[in-house]
Each structure stands twice: as structure tokens, then as C-alpha cells.
C-alpha positions in Angstrom: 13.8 -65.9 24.9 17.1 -65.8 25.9 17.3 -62.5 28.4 14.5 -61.0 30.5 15.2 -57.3 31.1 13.8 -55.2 34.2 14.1 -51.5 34.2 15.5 -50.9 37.6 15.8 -46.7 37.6 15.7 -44.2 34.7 17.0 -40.8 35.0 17.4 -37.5 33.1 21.1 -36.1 33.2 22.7 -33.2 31.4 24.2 -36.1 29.1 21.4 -37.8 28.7 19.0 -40.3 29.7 20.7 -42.7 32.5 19.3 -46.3 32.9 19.7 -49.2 35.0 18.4 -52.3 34.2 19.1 -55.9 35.3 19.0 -59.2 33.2 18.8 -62.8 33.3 20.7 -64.2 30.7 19.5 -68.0 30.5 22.2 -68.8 28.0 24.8 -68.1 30.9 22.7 -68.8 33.7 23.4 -64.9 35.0 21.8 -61.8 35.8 23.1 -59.2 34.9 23.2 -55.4 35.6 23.8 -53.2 32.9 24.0 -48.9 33.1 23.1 -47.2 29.4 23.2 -43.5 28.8 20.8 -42.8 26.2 21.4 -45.3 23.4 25.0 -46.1 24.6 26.0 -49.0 26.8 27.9 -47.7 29.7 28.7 -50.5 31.8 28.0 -54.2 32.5 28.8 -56.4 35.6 29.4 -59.3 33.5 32.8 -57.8 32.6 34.6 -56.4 35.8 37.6 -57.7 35.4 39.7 -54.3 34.3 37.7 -52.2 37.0 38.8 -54.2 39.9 42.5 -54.6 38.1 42.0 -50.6 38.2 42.5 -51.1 41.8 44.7 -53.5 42.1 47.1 -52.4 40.0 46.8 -48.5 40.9 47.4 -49.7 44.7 50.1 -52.2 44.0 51.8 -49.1 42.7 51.5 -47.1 46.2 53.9 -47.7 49.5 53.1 -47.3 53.0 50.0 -47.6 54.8 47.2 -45.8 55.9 45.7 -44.9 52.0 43.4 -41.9 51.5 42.5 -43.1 48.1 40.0 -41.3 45.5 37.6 -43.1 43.4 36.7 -40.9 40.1 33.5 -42.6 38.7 31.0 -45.1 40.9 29.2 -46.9 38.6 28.2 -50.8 39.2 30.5 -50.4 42.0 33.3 -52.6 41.1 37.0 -50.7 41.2 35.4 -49.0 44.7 34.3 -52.4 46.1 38.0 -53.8 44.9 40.1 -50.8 46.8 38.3 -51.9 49.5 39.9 -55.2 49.7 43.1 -53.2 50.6 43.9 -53.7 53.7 46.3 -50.4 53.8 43.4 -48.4 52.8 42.2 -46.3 55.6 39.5 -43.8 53.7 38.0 -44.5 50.1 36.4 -41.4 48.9 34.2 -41.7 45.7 33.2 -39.0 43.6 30.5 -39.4 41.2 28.3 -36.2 39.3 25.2 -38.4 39.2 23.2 -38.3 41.8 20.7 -41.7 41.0 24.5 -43.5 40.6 24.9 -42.8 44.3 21.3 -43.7 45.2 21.8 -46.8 43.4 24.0 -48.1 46.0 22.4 -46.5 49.0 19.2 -47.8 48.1 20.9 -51.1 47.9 20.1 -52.1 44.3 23.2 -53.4 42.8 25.5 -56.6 44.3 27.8 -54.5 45.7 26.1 -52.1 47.5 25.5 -52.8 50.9 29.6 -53.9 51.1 30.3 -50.9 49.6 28.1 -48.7 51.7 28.4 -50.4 54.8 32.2 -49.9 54.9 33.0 -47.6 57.3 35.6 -46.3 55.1 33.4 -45.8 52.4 32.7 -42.0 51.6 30.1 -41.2 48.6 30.5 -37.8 47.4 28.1 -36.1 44.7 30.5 -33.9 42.7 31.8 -32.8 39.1 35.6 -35.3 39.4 37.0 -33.2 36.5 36.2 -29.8 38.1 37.3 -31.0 41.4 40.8 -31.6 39.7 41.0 -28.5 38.1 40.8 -26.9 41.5 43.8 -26.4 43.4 43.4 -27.5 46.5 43.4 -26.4 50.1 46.0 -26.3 52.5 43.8 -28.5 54.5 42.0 -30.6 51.8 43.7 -34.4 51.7 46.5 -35.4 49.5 45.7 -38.4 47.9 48.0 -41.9 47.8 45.9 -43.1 45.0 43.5 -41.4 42.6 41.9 -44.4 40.6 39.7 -43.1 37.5 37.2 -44.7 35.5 34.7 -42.4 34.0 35.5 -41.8 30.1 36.0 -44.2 27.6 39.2 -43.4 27.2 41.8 -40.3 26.9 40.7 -40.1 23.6 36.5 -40.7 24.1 35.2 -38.8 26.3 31.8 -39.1 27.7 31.0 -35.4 27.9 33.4 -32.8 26.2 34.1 -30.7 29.3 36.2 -34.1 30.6 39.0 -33.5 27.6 41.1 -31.2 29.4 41.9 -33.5 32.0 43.9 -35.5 29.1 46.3 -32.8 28.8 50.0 -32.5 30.0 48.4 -29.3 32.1 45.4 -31.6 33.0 47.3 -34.0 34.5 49.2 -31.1 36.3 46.6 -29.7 37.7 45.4 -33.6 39.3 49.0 -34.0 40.7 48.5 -31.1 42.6 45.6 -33.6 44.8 48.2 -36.1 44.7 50.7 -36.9 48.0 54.4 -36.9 46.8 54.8 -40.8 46.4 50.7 -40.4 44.8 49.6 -42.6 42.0 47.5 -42.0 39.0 45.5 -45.0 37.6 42.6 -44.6 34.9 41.1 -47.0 32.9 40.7 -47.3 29.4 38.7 -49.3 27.3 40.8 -48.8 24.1 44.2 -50.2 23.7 47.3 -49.0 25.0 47.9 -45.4 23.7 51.3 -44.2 23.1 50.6 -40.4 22.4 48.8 -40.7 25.6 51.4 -42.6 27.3 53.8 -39.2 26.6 51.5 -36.6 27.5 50.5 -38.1 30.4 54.9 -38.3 31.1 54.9 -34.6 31.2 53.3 -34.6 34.6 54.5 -37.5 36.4 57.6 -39.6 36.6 57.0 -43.0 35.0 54.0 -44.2 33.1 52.3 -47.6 32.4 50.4 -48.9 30.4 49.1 -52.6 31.5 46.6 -54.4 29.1 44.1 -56.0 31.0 42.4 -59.5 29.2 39.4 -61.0 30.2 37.1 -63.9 28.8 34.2 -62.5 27.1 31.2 -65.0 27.0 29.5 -63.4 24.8 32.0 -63.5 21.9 33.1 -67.0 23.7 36.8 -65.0 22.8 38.7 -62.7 24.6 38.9 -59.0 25.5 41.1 -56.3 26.9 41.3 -52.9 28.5 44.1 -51.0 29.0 44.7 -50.0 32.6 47.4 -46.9 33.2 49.2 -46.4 36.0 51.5 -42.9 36.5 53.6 -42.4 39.6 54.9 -39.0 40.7 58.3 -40.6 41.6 
């Protein structure tokens, strides 16, 4: 045999049945940790390549210094574990609605997590990102530099319907409201780059990008791509 799984966690979730699970692939000489919610692959730390880019190029997209910086979306750790390499980033606060996502880490199970934890700038926040967004916020509450989102598939793919709105030109709105005035939107996409998407998400801030992020895939021995979208309010 070729892989070797081990059932790490399994949870029940309003969207189904959440599993983490680790491999050794012998054919790559790798183990690897892979998230499924119920039958669907979610996430897999062989391919990491677009969720760190998520950061890098959402933060190469931000002046100044001193980054409060939102992180829709956990997972395997990767984009948080990535912003972190930011120098200029002073708090990283990370919103995720599962609650055995943010265990996973504090219980220290994946590679990341005890870099990701022990960072003192490191916040881990159990919350709904898409209802937090449609909230306006606070006089008080922080103004974001960077809001770096990876929880859907894509604009168009959703994970649970109740995420679809934020795709919308009021959506996207309603986010910048979280956003400081030089604030930058980044989300990543695992579909290619979407023009419709692209003009919608024009409506709310002043220039959009789309940057198509390719990786080697070992398992194809070929190569793949997400699309990574950065929007900036000016």
C-alpha cells in the first residue's frame, strides 16, 4: 500500500461531518494532513502554495506598518502561518465558525500549530466570518489593513449557501465598511480567474486583481493553479 491514513478528529457541524486525518504517502515520501467535510475534500497540506500567496500577495498590496490584519477561514493553518512572516504585521486575528478547526491548532495537531499559536500576535476567534461582515461595525471595533479570505471554493461555490451574499456588489460593501481607508481585500479561489466576478467585486473597491497562482502538483506529476484576488479601496 501506498498511503496509510490515521483519523486524527471527527466532528459533527451544521454542514456536515468535519474530519482530519493525516497520511503517509510512500510514493512521495510525505505525510500528509488532509481536512474532508462529509464526502468532500476540503483541504490538503501537500498543496499550500496559493494559501500562503493569499498572504503574500494580499499584504504586498497594503502600505505602512503596524497591520491589524483579518484571517477569514483557519484551516491547516497555512495563509495565517504565512501573514505571520510579515514583519509589518502587528495583530493577526483569525476567525473561524468551527470550533474543532481552532482546537486543532491549540491542541497542537497540525505542523503549524504551535508557530501559529505561540505567536503573540496570533488571535483565534470562534465566529460566523460572513455574519461578522454583514455587521457594521463599531466605532470602536478595528479597521482592518488586510482582510485575507479563504473559506469557499470560490465566488461562485460556496461551501454553505448563507456565504453567497458576501459575493455581491452590496456584499463586498458591507466588508469595506471593516476595512481602513488604504484596506485590502484578498480571497482565494480555487477556480480560474472570474471576470463577472472581477466587476462585481469593482463596484465596491477601487481596482481589482486577479493573480493566477501555479503550483506543481505531484499527484498529476503536472501543474495546477488558483486564482488569488486582490481589491484595494484606493
Amino acid at each position: 500500500m501506498s498511503a496509510r491514513f490515521e483519523e486524527l478528529d471527527w466532528q459533527p457541524t451544521p454542514m456536515g461531518d468535519l474530519t482530519l486525518r493525516r497520511r503517509t504517502d510512500a510514493s512521495l515520501g510525505v505525510e500528509i494532513f488532509e481536512v474532508k467535510l462529509g464526502d468532500e475534500f476540503l483541504m490538503s497540506s501537500l498543496f499550500t502554495v496559493a494559501e500562503e500567496e493569499l498572504a503574500r500577495l494580499g499584504l504586498a498590496a497594503v502600505r505602512g506598518d503596524h497591520l491589524q490584519v483579518l484571517v477569514g477561514g483557519l484551516g491547516l493553518g497555512y495563509t495565517a502561518i504565512a501573514a505571520l512572516r510579515d514583519p509589518r504585521v502587528s495583530v493577526m486575528t483569525v476567525i473561524d465558525t468551527m470550533p474543532a478547526v481552532i482546537d486543532w491548532h491549540e491542541r497542537g495537531l497540525l505542523p503549524v500549530s504551535e508557530s501559529l499559536t505561540g505567536d503573540p500576535r496570533t488571535r483565534l476567534v470562534l465566529d460566523d466570518f460572513f455574519a461578522v461582515m454583514r455587521r457594521a461595525p463599531e466605532p470602536s471595533d478595528i479597521r482592518y489593513d488586510a482582510i485575507l479570505l479563504d473559506v469557499d471554493h470560490s465566488p461562485r461555490h460556496q461551501l454553505d449557501p448563507s456565504h453567497a451574499d458576501l459575493y455581491t456588489p452590496s456584499g463586498l460593501r458591507a466588508l469595506t465598511r471593516h476595512l481602513a481607508d488604504e484596506g485590502v481585500f484578498a480571497l482565494w479561489s480555487d477556480d480560474p480567474p472570474d471576470d463577472e466576478f472581477v466587476a462585481i467585486a469593482g463596484s465596491a473597491f477601487a481596482r481589482v486583481e486577479a493573480h493566477v497562482v501555479d503550483f506543481d502538483n505531484p499527484l498529476t506529476g503536472g501543474t495546477s493553479s488558483n486564482t488569488v484576488y486582490v481589491a484595494t479601496r484606493l
